[in-house]
TITORZA-163769 format. One record per residue (C-alpha): residue number from 1; residue in one letter; x, y, z. Coordinates in steps of 0.02 Angstrom, whole numbers, plus 50000, padded with zeros to 5 digits. Example, Ala and Ser with C-alpha at 12.3 -4.5 7.8 and 13.67 -1.06 7.14 Angstrom:
2
+-----+------+-------+-------+-------+
| pos | code |     x |     y |     z |
+-----+------+-------+-------+-------+
|   1 |    A | 50615 | 49775 | 50390 |
|   2 |    S | 50684 | 49947 | 50357 |
+-----+------+-------+-------+-------+
This chain:
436
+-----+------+-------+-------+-------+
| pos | code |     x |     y |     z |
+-----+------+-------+-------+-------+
|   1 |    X | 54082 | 50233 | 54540 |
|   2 |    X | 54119 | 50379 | 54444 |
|   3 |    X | 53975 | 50447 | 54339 |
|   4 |    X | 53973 | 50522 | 54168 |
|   5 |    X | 53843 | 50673 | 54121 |
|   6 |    X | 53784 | 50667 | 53965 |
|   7 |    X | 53688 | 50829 | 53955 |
|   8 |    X | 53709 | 50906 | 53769 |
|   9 |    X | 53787 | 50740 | 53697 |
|  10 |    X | 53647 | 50679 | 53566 |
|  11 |    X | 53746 | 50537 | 53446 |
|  12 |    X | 53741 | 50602 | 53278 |
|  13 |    X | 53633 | 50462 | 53215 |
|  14 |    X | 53487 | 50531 | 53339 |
|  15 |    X | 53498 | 50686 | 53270 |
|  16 |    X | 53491 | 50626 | 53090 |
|  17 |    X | 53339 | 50518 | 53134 |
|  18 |    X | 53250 | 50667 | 53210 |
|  19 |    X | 53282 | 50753 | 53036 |
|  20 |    X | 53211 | 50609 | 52951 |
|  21 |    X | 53066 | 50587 | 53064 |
|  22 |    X | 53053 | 50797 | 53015 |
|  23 |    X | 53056 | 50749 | 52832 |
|  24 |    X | 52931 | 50617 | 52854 |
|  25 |    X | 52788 | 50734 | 52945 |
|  26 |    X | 52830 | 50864 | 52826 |
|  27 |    X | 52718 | 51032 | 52821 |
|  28 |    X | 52570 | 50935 | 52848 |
|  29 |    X | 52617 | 50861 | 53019 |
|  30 |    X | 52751 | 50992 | 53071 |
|  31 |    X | 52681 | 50987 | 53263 |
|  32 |    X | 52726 | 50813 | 53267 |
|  33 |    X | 52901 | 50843 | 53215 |
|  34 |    X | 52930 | 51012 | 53324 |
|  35 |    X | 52859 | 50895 | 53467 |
|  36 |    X | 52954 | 50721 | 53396 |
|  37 |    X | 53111 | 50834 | 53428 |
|  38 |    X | 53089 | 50887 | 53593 |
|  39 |    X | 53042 | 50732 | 53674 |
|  40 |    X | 53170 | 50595 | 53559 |
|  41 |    X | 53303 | 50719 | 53633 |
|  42 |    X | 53245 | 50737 | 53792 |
|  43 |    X | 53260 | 50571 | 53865 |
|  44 |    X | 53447 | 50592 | 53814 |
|  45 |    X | 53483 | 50748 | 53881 |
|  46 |    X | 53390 | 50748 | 54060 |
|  47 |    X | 53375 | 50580 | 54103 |
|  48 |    X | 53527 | 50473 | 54080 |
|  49 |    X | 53675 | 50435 | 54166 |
|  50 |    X | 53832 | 50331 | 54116 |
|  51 |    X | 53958 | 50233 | 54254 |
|  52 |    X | 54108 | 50194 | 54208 |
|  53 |    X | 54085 | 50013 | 54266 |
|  54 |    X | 53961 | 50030 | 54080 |
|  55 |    X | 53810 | 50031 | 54184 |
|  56 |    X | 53681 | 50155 | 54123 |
|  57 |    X | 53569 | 50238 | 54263 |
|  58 |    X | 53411 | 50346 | 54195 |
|  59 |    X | 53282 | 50447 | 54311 |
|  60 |    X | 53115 | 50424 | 54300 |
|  61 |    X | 53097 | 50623 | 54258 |
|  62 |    X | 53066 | 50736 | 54397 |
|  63 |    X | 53075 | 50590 | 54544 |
|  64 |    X | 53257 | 50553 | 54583 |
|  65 |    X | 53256 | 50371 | 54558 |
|  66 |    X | 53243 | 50229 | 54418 |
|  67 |    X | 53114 | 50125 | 54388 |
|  68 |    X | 53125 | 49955 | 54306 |
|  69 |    X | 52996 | 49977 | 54223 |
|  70 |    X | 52995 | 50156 | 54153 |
|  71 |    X | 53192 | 50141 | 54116 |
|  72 |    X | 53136 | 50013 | 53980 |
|  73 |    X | 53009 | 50117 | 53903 |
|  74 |    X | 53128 | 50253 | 53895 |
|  75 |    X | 53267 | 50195 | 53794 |
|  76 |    X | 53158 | 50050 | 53680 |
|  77 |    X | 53132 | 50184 | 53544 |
|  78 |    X | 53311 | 50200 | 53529 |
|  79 |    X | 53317 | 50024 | 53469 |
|  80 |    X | 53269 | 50049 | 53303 |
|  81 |    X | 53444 | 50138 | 53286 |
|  82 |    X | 53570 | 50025 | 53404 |
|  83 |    X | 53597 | 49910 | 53267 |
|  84 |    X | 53682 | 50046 | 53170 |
|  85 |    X | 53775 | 50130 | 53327 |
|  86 |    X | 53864 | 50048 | 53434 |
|  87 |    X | 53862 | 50205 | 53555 |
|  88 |    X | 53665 | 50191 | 53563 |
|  89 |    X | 53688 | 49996 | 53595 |
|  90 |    X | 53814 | 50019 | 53740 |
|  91 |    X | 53712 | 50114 | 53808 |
|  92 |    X | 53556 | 49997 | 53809 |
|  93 |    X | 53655 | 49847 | 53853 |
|  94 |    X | 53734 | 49949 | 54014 |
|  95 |    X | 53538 | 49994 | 54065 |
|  96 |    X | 53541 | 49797 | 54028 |
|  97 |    X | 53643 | 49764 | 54162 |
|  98 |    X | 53615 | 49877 | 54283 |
|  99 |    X | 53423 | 49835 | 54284 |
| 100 |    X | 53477 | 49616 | 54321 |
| 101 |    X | 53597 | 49710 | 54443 |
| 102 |    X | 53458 | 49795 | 54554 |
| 103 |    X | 53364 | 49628 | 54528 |
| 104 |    X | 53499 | 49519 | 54592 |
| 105 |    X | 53474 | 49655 | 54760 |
| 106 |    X | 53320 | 49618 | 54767 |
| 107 |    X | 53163 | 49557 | 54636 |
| 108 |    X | 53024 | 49622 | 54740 |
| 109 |    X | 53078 | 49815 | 54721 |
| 110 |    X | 53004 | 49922 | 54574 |
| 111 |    X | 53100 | 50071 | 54608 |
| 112 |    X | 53307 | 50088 | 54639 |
| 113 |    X | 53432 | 50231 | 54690 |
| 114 |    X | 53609 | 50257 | 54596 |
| 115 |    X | 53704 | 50243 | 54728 |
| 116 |    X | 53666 | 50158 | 54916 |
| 117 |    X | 53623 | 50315 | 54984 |
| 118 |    X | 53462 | 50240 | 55080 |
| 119 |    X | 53325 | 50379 | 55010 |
| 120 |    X | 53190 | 50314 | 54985 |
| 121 |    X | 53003 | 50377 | 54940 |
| 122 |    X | 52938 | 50356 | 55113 |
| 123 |    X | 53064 | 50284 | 55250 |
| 124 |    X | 52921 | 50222 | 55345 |
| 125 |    X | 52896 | 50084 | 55246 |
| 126 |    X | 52877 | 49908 | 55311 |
| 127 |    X | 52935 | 49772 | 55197 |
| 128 |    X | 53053 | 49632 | 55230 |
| 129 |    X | 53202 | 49709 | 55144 |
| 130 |    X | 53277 | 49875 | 55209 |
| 131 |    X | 53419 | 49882 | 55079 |
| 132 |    X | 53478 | 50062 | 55035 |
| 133 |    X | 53483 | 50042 | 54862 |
| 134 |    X | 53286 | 50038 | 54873 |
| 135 |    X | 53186 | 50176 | 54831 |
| 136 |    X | 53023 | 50080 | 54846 |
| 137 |    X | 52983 | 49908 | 54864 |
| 138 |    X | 52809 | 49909 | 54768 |
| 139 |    X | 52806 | 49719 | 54703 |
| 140 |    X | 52762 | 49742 | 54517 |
| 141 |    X | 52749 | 49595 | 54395 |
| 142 |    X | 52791 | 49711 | 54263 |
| 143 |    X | 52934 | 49759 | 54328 |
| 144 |    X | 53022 | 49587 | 54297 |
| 145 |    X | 52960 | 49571 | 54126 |
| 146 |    X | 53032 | 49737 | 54064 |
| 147 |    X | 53210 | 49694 | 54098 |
| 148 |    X | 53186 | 49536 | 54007 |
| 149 |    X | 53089 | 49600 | 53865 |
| 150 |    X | 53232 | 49763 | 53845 |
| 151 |    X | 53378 | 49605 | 53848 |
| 152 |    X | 53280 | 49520 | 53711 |
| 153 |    X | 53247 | 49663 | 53618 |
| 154 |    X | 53420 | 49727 | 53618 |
| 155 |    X | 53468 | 49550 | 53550 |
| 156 |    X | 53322 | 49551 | 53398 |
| 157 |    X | 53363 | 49732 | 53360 |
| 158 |    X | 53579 | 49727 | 53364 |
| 159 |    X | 53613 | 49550 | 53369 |
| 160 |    X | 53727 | 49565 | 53516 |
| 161 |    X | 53734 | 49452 | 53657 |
| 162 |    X | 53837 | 49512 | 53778 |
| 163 |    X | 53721 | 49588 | 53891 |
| 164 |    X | 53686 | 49375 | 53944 |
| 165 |    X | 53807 | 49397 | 54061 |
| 166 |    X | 53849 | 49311 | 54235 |
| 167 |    X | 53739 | 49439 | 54327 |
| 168 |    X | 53589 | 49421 | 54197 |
| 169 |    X | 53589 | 49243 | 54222 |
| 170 |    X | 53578 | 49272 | 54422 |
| 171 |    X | 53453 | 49401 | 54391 |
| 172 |    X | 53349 | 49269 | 54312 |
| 173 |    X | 53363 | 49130 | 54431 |
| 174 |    X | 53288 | 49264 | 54546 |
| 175 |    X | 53133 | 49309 | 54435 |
| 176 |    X | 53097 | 49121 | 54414 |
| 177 |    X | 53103 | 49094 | 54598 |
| 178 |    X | 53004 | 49260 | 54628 |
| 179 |    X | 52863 | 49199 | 54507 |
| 180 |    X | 52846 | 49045 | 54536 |
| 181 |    X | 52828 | 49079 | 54750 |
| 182 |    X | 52699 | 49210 | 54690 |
| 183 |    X | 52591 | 49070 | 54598 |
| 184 |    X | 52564 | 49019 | 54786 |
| 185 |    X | 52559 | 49194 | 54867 |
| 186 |    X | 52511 | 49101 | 55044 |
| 187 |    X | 52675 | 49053 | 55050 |
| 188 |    X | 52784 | 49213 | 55013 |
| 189 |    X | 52879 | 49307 | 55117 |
| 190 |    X | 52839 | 49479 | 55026 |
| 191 |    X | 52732 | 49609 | 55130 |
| 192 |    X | 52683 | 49798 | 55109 |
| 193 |    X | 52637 | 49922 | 55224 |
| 194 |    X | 52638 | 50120 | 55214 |
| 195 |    X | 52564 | 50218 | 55353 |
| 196 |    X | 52434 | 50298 | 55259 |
| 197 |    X | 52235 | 50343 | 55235 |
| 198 |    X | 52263 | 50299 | 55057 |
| 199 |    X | 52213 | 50121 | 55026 |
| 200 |    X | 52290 | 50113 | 54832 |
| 201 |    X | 52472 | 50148 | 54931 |
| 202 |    X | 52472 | 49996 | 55052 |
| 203 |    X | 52413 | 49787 | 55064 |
| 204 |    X | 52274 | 49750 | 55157 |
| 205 |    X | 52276 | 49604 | 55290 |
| 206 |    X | 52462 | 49639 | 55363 |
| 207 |    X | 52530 | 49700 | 55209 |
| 208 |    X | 52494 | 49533 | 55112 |
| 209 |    X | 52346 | 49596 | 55003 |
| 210 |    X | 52152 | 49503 | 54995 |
| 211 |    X | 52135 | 49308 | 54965 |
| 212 |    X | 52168 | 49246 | 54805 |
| 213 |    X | 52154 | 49058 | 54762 |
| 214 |    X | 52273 | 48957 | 54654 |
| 215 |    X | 52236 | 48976 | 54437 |
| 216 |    X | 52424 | 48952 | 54380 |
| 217 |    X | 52441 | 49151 | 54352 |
| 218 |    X | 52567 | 49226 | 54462 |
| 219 |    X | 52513 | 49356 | 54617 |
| 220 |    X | 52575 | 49544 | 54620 |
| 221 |    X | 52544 | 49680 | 54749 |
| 222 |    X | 52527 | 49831 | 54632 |
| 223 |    X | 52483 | 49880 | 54472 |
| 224 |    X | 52599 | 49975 | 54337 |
| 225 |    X | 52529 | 50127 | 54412 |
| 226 |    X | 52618 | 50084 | 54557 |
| 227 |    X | 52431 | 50091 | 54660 |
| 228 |    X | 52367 | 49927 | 54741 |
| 229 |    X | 52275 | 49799 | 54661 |
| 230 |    X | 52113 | 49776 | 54705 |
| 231 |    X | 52110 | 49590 | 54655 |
| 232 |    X | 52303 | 49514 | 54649 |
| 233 |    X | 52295 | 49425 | 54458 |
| 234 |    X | 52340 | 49566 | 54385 |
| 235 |    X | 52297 | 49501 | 54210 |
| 236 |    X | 52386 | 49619 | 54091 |
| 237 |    X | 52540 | 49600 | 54198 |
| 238 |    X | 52524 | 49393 | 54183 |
| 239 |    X | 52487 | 49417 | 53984 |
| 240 |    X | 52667 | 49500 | 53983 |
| 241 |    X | 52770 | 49367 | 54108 |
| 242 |    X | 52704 | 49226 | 53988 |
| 243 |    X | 52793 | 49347 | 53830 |
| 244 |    X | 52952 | 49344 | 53926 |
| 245 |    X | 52936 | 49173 | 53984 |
| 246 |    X | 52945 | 49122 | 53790 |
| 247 |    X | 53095 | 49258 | 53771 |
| 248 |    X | 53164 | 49147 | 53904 |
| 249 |    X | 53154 | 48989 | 53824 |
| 250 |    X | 53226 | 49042 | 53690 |
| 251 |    X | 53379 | 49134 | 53754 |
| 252 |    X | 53423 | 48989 | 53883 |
| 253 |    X | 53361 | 48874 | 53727 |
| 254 |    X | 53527 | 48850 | 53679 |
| 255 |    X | 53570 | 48964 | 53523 |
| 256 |    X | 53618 | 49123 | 53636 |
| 257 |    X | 53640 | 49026 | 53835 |
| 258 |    X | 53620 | 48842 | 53862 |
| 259 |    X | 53532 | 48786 | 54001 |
| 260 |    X | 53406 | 48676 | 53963 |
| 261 |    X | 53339 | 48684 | 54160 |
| 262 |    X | 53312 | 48884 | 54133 |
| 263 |    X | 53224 | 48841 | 53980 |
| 264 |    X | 53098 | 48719 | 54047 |
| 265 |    X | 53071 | 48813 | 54197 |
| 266 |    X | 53028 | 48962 | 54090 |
| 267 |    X | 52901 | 48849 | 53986 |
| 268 |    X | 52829 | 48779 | 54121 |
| 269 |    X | 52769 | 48966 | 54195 |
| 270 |    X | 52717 | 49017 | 54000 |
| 271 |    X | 52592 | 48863 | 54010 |
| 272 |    X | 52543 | 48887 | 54177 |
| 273 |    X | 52492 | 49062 | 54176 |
| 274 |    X | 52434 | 49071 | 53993 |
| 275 |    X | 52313 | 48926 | 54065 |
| 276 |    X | 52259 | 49031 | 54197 |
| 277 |    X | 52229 | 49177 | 54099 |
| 278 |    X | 52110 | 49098 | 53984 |
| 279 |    X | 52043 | 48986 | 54119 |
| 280 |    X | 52010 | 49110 | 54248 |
| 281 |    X | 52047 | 49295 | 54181 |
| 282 |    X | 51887 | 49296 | 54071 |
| 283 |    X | 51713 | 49356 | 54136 |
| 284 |    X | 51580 | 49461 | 54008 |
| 285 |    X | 51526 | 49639 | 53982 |
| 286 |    X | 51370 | 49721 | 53981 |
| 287 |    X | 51311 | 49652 | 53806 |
| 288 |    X | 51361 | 49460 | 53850 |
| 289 |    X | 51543 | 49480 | 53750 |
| 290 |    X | 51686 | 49388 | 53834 |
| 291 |    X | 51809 | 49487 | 53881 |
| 292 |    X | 51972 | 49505 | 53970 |
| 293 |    X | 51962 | 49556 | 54153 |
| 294 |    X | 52089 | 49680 | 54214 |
| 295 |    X | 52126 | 49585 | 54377 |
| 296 |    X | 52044 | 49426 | 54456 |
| 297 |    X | 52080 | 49330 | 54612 |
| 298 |    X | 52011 | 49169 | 54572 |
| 299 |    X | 51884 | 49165 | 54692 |
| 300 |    X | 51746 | 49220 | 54569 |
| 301 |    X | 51798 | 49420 | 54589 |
| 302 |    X | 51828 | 49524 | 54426 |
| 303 |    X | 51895 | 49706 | 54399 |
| 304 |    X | 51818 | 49758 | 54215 |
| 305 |    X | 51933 | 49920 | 54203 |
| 306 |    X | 52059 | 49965 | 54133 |
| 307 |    X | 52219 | 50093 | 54169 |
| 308 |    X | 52349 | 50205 | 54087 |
| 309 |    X | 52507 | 50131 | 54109 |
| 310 |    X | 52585 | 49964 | 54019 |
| 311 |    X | 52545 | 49837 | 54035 |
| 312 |    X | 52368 | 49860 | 54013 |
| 313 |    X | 52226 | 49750 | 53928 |
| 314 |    X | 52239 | 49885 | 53769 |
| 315 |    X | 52433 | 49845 | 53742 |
| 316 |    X | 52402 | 49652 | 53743 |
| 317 |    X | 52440 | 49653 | 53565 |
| 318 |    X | 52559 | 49775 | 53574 |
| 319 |    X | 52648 | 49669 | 53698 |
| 320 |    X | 52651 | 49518 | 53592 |
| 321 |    X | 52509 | 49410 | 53689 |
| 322 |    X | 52379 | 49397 | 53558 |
| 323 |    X | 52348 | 49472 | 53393 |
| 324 |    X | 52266 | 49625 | 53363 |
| 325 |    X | 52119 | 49557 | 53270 |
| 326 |    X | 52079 | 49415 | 53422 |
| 327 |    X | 51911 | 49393 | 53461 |
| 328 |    X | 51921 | 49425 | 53630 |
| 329 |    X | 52044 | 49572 | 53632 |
| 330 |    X | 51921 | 49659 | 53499 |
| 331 |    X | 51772 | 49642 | 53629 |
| 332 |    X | 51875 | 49693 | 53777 |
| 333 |    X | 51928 | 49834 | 53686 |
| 334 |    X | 51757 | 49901 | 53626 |
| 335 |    X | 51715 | 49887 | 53841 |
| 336 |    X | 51901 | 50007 | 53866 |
| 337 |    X | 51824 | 50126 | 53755 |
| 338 |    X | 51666 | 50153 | 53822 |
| 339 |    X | 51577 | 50201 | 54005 |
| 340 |    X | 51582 | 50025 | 54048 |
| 341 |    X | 51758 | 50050 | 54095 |
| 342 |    X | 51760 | 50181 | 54241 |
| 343 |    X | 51921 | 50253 | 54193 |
| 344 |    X | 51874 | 50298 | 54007 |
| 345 |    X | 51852 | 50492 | 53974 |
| 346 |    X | 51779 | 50596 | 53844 |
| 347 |    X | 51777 | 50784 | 53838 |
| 348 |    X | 51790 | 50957 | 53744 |
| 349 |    X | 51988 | 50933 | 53705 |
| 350 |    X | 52014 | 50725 | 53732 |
| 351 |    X | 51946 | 50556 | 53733 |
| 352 |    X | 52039 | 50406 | 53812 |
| 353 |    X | 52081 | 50301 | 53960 |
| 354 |    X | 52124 | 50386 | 54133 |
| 355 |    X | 52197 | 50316 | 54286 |
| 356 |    X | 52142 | 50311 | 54460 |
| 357 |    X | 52312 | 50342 | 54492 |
| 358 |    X | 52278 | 50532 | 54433 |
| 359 |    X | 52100 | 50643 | 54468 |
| 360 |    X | 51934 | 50585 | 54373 |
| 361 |    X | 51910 | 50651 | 54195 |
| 362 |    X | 52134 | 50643 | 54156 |
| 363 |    X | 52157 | 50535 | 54004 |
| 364 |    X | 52338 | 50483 | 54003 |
| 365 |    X | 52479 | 50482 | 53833 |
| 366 |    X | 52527 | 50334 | 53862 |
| 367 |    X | 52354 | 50244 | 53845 |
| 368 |    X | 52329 | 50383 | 53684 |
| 369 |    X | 52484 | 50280 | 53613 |
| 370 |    X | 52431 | 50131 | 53651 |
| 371 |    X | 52261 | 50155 | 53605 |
| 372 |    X | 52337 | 50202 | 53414 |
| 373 |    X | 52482 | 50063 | 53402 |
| 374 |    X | 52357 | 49948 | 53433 |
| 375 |    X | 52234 | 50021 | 53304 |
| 376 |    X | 52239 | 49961 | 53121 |
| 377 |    X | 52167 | 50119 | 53063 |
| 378 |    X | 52289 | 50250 | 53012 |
| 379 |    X | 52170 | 50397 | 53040 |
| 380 |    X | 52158 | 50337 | 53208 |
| 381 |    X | 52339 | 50351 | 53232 |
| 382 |    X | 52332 | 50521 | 53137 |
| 383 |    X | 52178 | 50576 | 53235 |
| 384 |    X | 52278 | 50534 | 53419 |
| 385 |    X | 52439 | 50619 | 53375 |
| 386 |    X | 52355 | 50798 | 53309 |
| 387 |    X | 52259 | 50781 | 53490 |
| 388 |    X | 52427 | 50756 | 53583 |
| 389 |    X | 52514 | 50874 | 53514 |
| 390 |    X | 52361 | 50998 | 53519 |
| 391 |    X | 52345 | 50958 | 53718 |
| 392 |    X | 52533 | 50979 | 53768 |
| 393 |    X | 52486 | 51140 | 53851 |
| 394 |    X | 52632 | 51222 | 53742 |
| 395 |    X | 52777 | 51124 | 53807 |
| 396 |    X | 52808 | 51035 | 53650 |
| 397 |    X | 52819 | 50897 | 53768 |
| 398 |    X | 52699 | 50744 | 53864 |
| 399 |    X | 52613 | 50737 | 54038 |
| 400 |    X | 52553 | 50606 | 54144 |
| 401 |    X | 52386 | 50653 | 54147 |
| 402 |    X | 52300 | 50795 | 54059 |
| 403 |    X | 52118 | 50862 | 54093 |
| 404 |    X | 52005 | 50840 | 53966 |
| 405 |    X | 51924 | 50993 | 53951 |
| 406 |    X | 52076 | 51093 | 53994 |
| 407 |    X | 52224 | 51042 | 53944 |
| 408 |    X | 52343 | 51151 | 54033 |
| 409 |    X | 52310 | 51050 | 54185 |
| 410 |    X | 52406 | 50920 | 54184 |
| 411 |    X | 52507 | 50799 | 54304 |
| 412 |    X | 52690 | 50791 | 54298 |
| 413 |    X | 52798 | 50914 | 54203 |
| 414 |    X | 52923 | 50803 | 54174 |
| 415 |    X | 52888 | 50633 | 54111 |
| 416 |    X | 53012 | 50539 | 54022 |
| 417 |    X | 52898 | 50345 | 53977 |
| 418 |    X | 52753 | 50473 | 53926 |
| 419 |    X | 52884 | 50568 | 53789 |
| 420 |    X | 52948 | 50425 | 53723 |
| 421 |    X | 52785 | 50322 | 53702 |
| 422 |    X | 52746 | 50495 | 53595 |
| 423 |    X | 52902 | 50466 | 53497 |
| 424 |    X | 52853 | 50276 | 53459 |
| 425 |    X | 52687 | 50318 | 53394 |
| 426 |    X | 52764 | 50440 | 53272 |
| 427 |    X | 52876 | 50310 | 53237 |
| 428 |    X | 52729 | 50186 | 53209 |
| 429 |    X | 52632 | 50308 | 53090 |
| 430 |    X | 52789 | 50313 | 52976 |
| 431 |    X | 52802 | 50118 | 52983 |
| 432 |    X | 52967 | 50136 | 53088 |
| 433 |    X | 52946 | 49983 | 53247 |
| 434 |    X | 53066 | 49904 | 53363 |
| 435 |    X | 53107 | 49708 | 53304 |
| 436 |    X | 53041 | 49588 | 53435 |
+-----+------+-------+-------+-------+
């Protein structure tokens, strides 16, 4: 496998949107373009790497390894453009395929290397799958649904269909099977454990996580943040498998792929766990609201929290689960944005939702993004992107996490998903948004 760099190569219709994006923000909002700049390029420049098999391979940032999940978030801004360069849409559709590649490996892994080399974040791991194309094996809901969601929305935003390949098709079979053993977790093979005094990095009970009962949602081991549930519906994680369920059914449907038992296998997990989220995944806050729980087990436990990374309760609508003006969404977000979730900050320099996943009092750019794509309200949008750019510590860039009454300490230097969540939010202000 021979790999291409593509260090210096921005396509010449990125660098003409990043002078209309300039235009747009205009002497008014000229931080937001110097920083637009440096993080639309970024991703581009650092990050990616081309096979000539067409594959596309991106790091994380500063870890050596891709994530399913993050490699999504990463290129989806792009989108807006593929259907007007075919470079940009190679280059989605090879991320495409090497993403149902890794998943044909194996479905329960978050994080892969590029080649088999066997490194891995901590070799000590015990898991049923040693493969050396694992760099973790973290099972993630999440990280099935992005693959789907970045095949459908390469298909809504180019029309193209020829990422629905042999090995997407596979990939799928294996993400049906993988969620629908998960809806009975008693009976999975998957286990967890790390060596380790932190509890967020490893499964209780033999590396099989607490007891859940049965509700129809379907079981994962760790949250977006890539830290441990607490309780194993993780509900903003179901809210986004029964999205891609429905992309399912309609790419197996039989206008792009026909195969009608695909199709009603995908419907059948939509109903199922959109049953159990609105059965089971609702409890009430402090003032007798209803609200979304962040995770549940079905025994009668709920988390009322929520965290940084996507998906999270804030992005439901963002995700395509409910509409932004639901009921229930409204009250759960009111509880997000206030003490009553524990992860919610305010300070001298930010406001916003944290992570245990970083030290108390960090509010995260990614749930800042959310936060305003989610929002209605322009000046909140306008309000969110002065503060990010004001808080970049100078970098002209985003962080993980960033202290909220200093912001030049922040985690993670190098960030790649927090840049281009920056860069879609700009995007969003201007009325620029991916198809779905």
């Amino acid at each position: 496998m021979t790999t291409t760099d593509t260090a210096n190569a921005i396509p010449e219709s990125v660098a003409t949107f990043i002078e209309r994006i300039a235009d747009l923000c205009g002497e008014e909002h000229a931080g937001w373009a110097e920083n637009f700049r440096a993080c639309f390029a970024d991703t581009l420049l650092t990050t990616v790497r081309r096979h000539d098999d067409g594959t596309t391979f991106l790091l994380t940032g500063d870890i050596p390894a891709m994530w399913l999940r993050d490699s999504t978030t990463q290129l989806r801004p792009y989108l807006a453009l593929a259907g007007e360069d075919d470079g940009l849409s190679d280059l989605i559709a090879g991320l495409v395929r090497q993403q149902f590649r890794y998943i044909t490996i194996d479905p329960y892994a978050n994080a892969f290397n590029e080649t088999p080399s066997g490194a891995s974040w901590d070799k000590d791991d015990r898991s049923d799958s040693s493969s050396p194309w694992l760099w973790e094996r973290k099972y993630e809901v999440d990280s099935l649904c992005f693959p789907i969601q970045l095949a459908w929305l390469l298909y809504a935003n180019t029309g193209r269909t020829d990422h629905f390949d042999d090995e997407f098709v596979s990939g799928t079979h294996r993400i049906l099977d993988v969620f629908e053993t998960e809806q009975h977790h008693e009976d999975s093979p998957y286990f967890f454990i790390r060596d380790t005094d932190i509890p967020t990095e490893t499964l209780a009970n033999d590396g099989k996580g607490s007891p859940v009962a049965h509700t129809g949602m379907t079981w994962s081991g760790f949250r977006p943040s890539d830290d441990a549930c607490t309780y194993h519906y993780l509900v903003p994680s179901n809210m986004f498998a029964s999205v891609v369920m429905g992309y399912l059914e309609r790419i197996f449907g039989g206008d792009i792929l026909d195969d009608p038992s695909v199709a009603a296998r995908a419907k059948a997990l939509r109903e199922s766990i959109t049953e159990g989220i609105e059965t089971h995944a609702k409890t009430v806050n402090r003032d007798g609201e209803t609200i979304y729980a962040f995770e549940t087990d079905g025994l009668g436990h709920y988390n009322v929290m929520d965290d940084s990374n996507v998906p999270s309760l804030m992005a439901a609508p963002y995700l395509g689960y409910c509409e932004p003006d639901d009921p229930t969404y409204l009250a759960t977000r009111r509880t997000l944005l206030s003490d009553e979730n524990p992860y919610y900050y305010e300070g001298e320099y930010l406001k916003g939702i944290g992570s245990p996943h970083t030290p108390p009092r960090y509010v995260w750019p990614i749930a800042l993004a959310i936060e305003a794509m989610t929002s209605g309200d322009r000046e909140t949008k306008e309000r969110i992107l002065d503060r990010l750019v004001a808080t970049d510590a100078g970098t002209h860039l985003m962080h993980e996490g960033i202290d909220v009454d200093d912001p030049t300490k922040y985690t993670r230097e190098w960030f790649s998903w927090s840049n281009m969540m920056f860069c879609e939010l700009v995007m969003d202000y201007f009325g620029i948004r991916v198809k779905r």
